[in-house]
C-alpha positions as CSV (number, residue, x, y, z in Angstrom):
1,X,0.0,0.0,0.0
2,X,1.6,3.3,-0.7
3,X,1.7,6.5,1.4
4,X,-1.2,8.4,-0.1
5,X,-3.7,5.1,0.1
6,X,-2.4,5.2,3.4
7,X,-3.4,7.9,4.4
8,X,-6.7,7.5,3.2
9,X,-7.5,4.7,5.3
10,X,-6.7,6.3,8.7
11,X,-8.7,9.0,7.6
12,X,-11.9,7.5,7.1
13,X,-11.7,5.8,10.5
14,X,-11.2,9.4,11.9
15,X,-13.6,11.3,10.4
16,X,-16.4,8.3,11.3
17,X,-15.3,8.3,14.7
18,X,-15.2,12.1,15.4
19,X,-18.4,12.8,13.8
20,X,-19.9,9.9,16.3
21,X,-18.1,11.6,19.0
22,X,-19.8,15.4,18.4
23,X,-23.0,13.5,17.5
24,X,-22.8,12.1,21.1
25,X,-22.0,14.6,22.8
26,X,-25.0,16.9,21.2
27,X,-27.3,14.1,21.8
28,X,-29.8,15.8,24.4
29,X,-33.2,15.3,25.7
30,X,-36.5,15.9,23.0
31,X,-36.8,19.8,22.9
32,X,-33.0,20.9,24.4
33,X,-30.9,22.4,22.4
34,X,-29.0,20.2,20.0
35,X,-32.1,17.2,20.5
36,X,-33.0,15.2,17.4
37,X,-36.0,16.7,17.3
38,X,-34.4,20.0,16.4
39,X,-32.1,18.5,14.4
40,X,-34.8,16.5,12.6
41,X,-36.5,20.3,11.4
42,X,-33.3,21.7,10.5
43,X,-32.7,18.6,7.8
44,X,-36.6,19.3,6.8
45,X,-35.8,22.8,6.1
46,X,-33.1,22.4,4.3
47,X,-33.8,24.0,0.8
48,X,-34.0,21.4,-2.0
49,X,-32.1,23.5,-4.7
50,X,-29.0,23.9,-2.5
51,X,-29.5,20.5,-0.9
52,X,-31.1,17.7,-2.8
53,X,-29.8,15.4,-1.4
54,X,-30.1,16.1,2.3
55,X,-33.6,17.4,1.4
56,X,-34.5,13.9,-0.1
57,X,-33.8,11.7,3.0
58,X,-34.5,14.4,5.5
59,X,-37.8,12.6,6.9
60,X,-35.2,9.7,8.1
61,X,-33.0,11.9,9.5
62,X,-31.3,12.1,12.2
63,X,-30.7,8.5,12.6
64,X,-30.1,7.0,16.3
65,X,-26.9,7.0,17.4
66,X,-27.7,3.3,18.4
67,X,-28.5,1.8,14.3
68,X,-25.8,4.8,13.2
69,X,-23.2,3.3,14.8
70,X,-22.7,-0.2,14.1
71,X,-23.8,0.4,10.1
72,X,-21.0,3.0,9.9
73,X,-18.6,0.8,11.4
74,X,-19.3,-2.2,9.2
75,X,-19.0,0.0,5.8
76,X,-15.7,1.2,7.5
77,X,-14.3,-2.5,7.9
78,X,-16.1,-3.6,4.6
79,X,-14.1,-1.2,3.0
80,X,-10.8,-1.7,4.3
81,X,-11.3,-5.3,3.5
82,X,-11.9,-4.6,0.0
83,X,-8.6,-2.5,-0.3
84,X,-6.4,-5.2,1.6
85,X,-8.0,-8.1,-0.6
86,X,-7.0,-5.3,-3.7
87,X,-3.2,-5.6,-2.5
C-alpha cells in the first residue's frame, strides 16, 4: 500500500469516529438544544435547490446513534477489506 492510500484509510476511521463523537456529545433530551427533534427540522428545512440530497432523505433523518453506529462501522471495515483483498 503506498503512502497516499495510506493515508486515506486512517482518515476514514477518523472522520467516522469524530463525527460519532460530536454527535454524542449533542445528543440531548426531546426539545433541548441540539435534541433530534431540532435537528430532525433543520434537515426538513433544508432548501431542495441547494441541498437535494439532504432534502431527499431528511424525513429519516437524524438516525439513532444506536442503528448509526454499528452500520457505519461495518461500511468502515467492509471497505478496508476490499482494499487489503485489492493488495
Amino acid at each position: 500500500m503506498n503512502s497516499e492510500r495510506a493515508a486515506q484509510v486512517k482518515r476514514g476511521p477518523l472522520r467516522e469516529q469524530v463525527g460519532f463523537a460530536i454527535q454524542l456529545r449533542g445528543h440531548h433530551e426531546a426539545g433541548q438544544p441540539g435534541s433530534d427533534a431540532q435537528a430532525s427540522a433543520v434537515f426538513r428545512a433544508a432548501d431542495p435547490s441547494l441541498f437535494p440530497a439532504t432534502a431527499a432523505v431528511a424525513d429519516w433523518l437524524p438516525v439513532p446513534l444506536e442503528e448509526e453506529f454499528p452500520f457505519g462501522l461495518e461500511l468502515v471495515l467492509d471497505g478496508l477489506s476490499r482494499l487489503r483483498v485489492g493488495d
